[in-house]
C-alpha positions as CSV (number, residue, x, y, z in Angstrom):
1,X,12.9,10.2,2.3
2,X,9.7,11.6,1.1
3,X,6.6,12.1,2.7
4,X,4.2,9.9,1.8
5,X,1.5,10.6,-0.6
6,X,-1.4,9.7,2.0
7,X,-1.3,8.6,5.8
8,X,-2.4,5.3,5.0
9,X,0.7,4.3,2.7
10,X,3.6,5.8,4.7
11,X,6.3,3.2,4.3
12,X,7.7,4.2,7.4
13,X,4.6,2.7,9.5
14,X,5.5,-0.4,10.9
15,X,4.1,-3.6,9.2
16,X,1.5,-5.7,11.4
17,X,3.2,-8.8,13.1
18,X,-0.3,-10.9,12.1
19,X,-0.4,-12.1,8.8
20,X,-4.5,-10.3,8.6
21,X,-3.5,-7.4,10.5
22,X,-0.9,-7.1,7.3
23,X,-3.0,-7.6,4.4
24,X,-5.7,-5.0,6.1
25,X,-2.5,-2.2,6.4
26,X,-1.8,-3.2,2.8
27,X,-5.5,-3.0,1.8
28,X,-6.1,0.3,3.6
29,X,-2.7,1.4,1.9
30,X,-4.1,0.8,-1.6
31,X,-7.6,1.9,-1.2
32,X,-6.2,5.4,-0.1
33,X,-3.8,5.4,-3.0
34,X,-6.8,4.8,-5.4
35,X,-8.8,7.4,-3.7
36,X,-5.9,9.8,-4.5
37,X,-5.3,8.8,-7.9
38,X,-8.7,10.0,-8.5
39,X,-8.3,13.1,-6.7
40,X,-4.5,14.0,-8.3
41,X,-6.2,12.9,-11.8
42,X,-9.7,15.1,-11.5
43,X,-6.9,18.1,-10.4
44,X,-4.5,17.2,-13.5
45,X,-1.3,17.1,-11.2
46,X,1.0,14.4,-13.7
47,X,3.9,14.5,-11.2
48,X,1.6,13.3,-8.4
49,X,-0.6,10.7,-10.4
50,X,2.7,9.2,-11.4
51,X,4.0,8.9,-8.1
52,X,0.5,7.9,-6.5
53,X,0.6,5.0,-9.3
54,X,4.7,4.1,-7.9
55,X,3.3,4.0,-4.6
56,X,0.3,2.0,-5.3
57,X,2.5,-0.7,-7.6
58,X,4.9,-1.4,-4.7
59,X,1.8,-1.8,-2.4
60,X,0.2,-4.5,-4.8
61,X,3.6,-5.9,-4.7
62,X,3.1,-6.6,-1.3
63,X,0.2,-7.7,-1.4
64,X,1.5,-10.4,-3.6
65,X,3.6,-11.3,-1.5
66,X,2.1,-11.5,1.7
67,X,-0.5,-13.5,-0.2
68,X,2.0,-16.1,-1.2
69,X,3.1,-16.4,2.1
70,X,0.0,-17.6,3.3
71,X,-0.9,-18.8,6.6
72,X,2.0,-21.3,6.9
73,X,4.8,-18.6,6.9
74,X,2.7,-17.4,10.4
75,X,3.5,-19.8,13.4
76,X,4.9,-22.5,10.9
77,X,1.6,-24.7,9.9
């Protein structure tokens, strides 16, 4: 596997068990994604922009779907 393209989004980092402790993984995840993007894009590096944008689609994916989930799929309310 690859190394990730910031600490924040390693994949390989467990996921919270708390359905807020998740979203704020996910949320740092993306915000240092979108701090890289600028970085990679201000440097020109395509290759790394267009991995950094992979990255940050199958966090928002996430997102998404922890955010469906809601607070019922957490302890069954």
């Amino acid at each position: 596997m690859r190394a990730p393209l910031t600490p924040g989004s390693d994949r390989e980092r467990p996921m919270p068990d708390s359905l807020a402790a998740r979203q704020d993984h996910i949320a740092r995840a993306m915000r240092s994604l979108r701090d890289e993007s600028r970085r990679l894009e201000r440097l020109g590096l395509e290759s790394p922009l267009a991995r950094c944008h992979q990255e940050a689609r199958y966090w928002s994916f996430l997102s998404g779907m922890f955010a469906l989930s809601g607070p019922d799929a957490e302890g069954g309310r």
